[in-house]
C-alpha distance (Angstrom), angle and dihedral (degrees) to the residues before:
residue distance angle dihedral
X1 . . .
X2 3.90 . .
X3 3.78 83.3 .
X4 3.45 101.5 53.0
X5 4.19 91.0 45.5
X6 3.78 88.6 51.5
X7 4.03 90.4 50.4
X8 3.58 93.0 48.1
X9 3.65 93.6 43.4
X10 3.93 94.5 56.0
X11 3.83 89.4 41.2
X12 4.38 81.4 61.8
X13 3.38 85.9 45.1
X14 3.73 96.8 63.1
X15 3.63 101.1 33.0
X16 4.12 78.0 54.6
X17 3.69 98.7 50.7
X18 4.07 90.3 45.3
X19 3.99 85.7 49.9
X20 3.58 108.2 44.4
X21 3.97 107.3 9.5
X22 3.50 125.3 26.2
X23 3.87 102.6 179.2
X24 4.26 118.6 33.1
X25 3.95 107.0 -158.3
X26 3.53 119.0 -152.0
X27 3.79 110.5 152.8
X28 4.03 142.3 -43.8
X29 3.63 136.1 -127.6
X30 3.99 117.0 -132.9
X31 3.87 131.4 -134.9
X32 3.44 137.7 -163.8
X33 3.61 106.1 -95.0
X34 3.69 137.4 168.6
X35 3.94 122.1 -154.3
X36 3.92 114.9 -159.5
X37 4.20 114.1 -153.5
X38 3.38 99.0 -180.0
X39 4.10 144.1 -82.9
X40 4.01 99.8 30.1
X41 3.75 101.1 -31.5
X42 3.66 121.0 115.4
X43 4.03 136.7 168.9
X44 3.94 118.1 -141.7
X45 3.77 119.9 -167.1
X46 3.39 113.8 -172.4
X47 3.89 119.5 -152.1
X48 3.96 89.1 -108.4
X49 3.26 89.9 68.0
X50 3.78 97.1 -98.2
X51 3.85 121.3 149.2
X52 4.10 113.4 -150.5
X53 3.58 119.4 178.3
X54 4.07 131.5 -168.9
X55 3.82 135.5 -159.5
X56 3.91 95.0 -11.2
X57 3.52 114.4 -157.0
X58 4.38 140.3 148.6
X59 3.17 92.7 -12.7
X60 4.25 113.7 102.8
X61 3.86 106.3 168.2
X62 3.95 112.2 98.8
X63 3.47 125.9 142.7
X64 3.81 96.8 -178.6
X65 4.29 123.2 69.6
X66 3.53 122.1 -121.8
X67 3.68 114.8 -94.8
X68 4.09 90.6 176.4
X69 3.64 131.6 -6.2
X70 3.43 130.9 -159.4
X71 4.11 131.6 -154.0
X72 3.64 119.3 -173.3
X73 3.62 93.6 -170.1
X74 3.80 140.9 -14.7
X75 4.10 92.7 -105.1
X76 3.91 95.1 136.8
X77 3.71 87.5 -121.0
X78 3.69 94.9 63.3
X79 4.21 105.4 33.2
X80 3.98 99.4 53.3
X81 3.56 82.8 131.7
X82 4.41 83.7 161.4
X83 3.73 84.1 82.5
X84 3.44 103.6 65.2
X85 3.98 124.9 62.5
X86 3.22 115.6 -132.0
X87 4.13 139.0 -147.0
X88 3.81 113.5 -121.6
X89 4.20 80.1 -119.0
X90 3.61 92.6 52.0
X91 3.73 127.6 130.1
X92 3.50 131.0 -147.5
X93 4.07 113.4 -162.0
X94 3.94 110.4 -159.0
X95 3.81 130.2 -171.3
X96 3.47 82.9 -116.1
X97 3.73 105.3 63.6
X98 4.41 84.8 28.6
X99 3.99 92.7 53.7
X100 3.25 118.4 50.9
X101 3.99 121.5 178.1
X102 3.79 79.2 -45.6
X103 3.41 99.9 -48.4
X104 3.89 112.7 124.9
X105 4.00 121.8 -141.7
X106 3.73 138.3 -153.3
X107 3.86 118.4 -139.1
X108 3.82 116.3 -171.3
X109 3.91 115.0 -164.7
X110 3.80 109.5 -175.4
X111 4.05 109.5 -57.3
X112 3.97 89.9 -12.1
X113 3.91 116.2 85.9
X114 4.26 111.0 -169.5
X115 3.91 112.5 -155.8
X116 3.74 118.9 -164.0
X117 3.41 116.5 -132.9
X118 3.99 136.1 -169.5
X119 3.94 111.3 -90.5
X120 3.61 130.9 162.3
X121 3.84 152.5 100.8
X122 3.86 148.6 174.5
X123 3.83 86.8 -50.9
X124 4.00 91.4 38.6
X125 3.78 130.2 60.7
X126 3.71 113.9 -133.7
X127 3.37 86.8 -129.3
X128 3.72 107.4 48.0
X129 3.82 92.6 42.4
X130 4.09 138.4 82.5
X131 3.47 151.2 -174.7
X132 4.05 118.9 -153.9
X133 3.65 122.1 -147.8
X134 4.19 103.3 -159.1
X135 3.23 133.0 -148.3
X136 3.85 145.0 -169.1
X137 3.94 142.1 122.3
X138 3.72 93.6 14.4
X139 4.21 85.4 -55.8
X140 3.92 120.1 129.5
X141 3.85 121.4 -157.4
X142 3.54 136.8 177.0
X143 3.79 122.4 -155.6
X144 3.71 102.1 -169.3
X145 4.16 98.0 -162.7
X146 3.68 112.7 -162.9
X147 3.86 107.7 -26.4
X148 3.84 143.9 145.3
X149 3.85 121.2 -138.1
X150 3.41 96.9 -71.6
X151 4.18 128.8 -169.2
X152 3.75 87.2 -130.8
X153 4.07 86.7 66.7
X154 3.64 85.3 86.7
X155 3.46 100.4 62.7
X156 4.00 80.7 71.9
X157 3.57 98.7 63.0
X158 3.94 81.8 79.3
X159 3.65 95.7 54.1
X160 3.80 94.5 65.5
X161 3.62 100.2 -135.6
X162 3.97 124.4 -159.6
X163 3.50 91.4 -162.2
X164 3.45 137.9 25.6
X165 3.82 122.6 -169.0
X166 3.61 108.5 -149.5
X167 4.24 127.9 -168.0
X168 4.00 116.8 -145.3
X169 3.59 113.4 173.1
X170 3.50 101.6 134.0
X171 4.11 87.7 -138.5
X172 3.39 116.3 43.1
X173 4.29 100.7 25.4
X174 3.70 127.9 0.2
X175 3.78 133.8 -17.6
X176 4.06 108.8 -118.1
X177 3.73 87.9 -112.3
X178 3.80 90.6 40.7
X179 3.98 81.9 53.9
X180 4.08 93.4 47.5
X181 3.65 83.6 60.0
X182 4.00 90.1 42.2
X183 4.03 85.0 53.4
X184 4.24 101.8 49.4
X185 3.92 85.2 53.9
X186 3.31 99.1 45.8
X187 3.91 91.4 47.8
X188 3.73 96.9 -159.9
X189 3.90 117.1 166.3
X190 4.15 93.8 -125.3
X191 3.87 116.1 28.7
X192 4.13 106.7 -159.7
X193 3.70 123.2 -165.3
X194 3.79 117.8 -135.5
X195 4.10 128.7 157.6
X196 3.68 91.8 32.3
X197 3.85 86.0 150.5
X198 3.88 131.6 39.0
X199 4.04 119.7 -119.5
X200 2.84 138.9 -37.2
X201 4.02 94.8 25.3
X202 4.25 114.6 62.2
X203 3.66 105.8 -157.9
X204 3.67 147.1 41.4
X205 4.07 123.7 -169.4
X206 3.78 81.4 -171.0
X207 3.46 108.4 57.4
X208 4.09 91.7 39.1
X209 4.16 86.1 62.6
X210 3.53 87.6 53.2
X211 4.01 89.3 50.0
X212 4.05 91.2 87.9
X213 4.23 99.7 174.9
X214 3.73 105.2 143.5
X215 3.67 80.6 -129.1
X216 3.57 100.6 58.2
X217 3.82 123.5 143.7
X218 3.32 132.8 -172.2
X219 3.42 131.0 -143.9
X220 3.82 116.9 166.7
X221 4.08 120.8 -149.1
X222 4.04 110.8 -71.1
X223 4.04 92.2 11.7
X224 3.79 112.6 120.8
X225 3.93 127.5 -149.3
X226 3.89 128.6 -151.6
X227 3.77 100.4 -125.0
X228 3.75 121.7 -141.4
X229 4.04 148.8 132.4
X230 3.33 98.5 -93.9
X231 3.97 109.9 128.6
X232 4.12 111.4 -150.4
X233 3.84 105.0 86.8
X234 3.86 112.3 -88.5
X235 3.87 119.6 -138.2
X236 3.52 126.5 -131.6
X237 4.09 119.1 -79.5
X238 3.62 140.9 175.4
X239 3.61 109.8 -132.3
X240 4.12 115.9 -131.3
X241 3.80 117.0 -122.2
X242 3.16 93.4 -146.8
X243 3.82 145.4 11.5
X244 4.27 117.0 -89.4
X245 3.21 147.5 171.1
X246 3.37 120.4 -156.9
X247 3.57 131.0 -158.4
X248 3.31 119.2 -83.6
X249 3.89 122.4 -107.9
X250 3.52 119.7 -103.6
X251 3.88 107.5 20.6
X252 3.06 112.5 -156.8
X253 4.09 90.9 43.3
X254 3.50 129.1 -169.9
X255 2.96 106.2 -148.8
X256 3.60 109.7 -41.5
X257 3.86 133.7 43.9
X258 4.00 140.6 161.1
X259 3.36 120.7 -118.7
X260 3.64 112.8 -158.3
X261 4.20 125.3 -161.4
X262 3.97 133.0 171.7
X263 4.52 116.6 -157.1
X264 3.71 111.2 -162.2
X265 4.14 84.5 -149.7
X266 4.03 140.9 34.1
X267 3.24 99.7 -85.7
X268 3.93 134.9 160.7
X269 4.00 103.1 -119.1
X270 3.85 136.1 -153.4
X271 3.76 116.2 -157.8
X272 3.90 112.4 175.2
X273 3.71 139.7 164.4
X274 3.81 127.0 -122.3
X275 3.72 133.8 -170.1
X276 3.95 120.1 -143.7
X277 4.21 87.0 -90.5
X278 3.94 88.0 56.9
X279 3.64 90.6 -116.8
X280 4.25 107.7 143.3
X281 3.13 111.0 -116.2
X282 3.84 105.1 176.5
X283 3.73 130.4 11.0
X284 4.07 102.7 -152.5
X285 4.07 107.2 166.6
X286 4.06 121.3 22.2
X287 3.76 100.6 150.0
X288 3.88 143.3 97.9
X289 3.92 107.3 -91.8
X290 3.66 128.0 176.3
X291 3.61 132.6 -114.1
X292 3.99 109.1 -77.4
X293 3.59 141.2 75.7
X294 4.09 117.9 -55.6
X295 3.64 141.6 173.3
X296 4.15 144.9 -156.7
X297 3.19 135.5 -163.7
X298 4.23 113.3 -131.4
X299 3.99 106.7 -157.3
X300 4.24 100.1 -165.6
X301 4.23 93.5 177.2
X302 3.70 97.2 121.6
X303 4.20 85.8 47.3
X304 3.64 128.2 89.1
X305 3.81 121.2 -116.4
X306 3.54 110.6 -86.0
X307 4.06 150.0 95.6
X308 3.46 117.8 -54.5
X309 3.64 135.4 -174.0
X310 4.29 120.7 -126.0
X311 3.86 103.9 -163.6
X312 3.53 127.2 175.7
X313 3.48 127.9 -158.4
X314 4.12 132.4 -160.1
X315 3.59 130.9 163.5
X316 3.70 88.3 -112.3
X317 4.15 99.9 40.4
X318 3.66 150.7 6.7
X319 3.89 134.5 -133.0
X320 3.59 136.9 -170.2
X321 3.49 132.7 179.4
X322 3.87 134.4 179.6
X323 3.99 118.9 -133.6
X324 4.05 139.5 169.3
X325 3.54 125.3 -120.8
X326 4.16 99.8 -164.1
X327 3.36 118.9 -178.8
């Protein structure tokens, strides 16, 4: 019967993807995410595709070219502009051109509009100094450069900021309890710590405990956040390259086991169970989950012992995996 041929067909199917390829790439989906290196240097990818990054400096491993880059000031550790390769359409925004006898400018390059801001202190002129107020996809960030806690901070309370970008050196730019004060003015959803030590070192664990905003997130040189609108205060995460699924954990089970899996992208995922006839058996994930690392539990007590099939299905890829319910 057609039935029966179509049944047996995708059980060869599966048994063939678990034997000779375990993960079928079609495409991805991008987000918005921001990548933090260390000291003030940040990587934005926007989820056109665009690359935008801020205050390079030490760091010299980049895989992606330069859509837009942005200098704050020409400090050596914030211009190193060397490190960063750039597209032949690229644009480079400078205090300079953003700050001009004290009047501020707004630069828009395709989907991303750049808003000077004031920035500055004893060890930065007023006039050779910014701020940048990002944004892109409905997102609103605020690099803060090199700055002190300055009246003009609450002029950003109105801007409604997702992110705000905060230095706390102690030396150079703000103390961290200088910067807590910097953060409940500027009233941005997520207050990040950056320049919490002076060149040539990039980060202090130190000063960030003494950084007590409500809002504070942390994001620890060469981690990389998802970056979005959402208002409870995100933690930290380290976004997967690409999608897995890892074995689950024991095998042989009896008659539970977890079943790890990581999605580079939002996606909405499928995670079933098959026996050996291709008959489902258990349908464990069918949702929309973000990008990230995530788990379920796969209880098999009203199952015989035998092998089983995990697959999971996206609109972009497919994964199977062969486990042992032993009882």
């Amino acid at each position: 019967m057609a039935v029966r041929k179509s049944h047996y067909f995708f059980v060869s199917l599966l048994i063939l993807g678990f034997l000779l390829s375990p993960t079928i790439k079609t495409s991805a989906q991008r987000l918005d995410s921001l990548k933090y290196f260390g000291h003030s240097f940040v990587e934005i990818k926007t989820a056109d595709g665009k690359n935008m990054y801020i205050d390079p400096f030490t760091v010299n491993e980049f895989t992606d070219s330069a859509d837009v880059v942005l200098i704050t000031h020409e400090h050596s550790d914030h211009n190193e502009l060397f490190r960063v390769k750039q597209k032949s359409t690229c644009t480079v925004i400078r205090s300079a051109t953003t700050n001009v006898n004290s009047v501020y400018k707004t630069v828009s390059v395709g989907n991303i509009t750049v808003k000077a801001v004031p920035a500055y202190n004893s060890y930065h002129a007023k006039n050779a100094c910014v701020g940048y107020i990002v944004e892109f996809d409905g997102i609103k960030l605020y690099h803060a450069g090199d700055t002190g806690d300055l009246v003009e901070m609450a002029d950003l309370a109105k801007e409604n900021l997702d992110y705000a970008l905060i230095p706390m050196d102690g030396i150079y730019t703000m103390t961290p309890e200088q910067a807590t004060h910097s953060a409940s003015v500027i009233k941005a959803k997520h207050d990040i710590p950056i320049h919490t030590m002076p060149p040539p070192d990039t980060y202090s664990n130190s000063i960030v405990a003494r950084f007590t905003s409500p809002n504070k997130l942390v994001i620890k040189p060469g981690n990389t956040i998802v970056l979005n609108t959402i208002t409870s205060v995100q933690q930290e995460i380290s976004i997967p390259s690409t999608i897995q699924l890892f074995q689950n954990y024991p095998n042989p089970f009896n008659p539970t086991t977890m079943i790890s899996y990581s999605i580079p992208t939002s996606a909405f995922v499928n995670i079933k169970i098959y026996d050996i006839l291709g008959c489902a058996v258990k349908t464990l994930v069918n949702k929309q989950q973000e990008a990230g690392y995530h788990k379920v539990e796969f209880n098999g007590s009203n199952l015989s012992s035998g092998i089983y099939f995990i697959n999971l299905n996206t609109s972009d890829y497919i994964i199977t995996k062969k486990i042992m319910l032993q009882k």
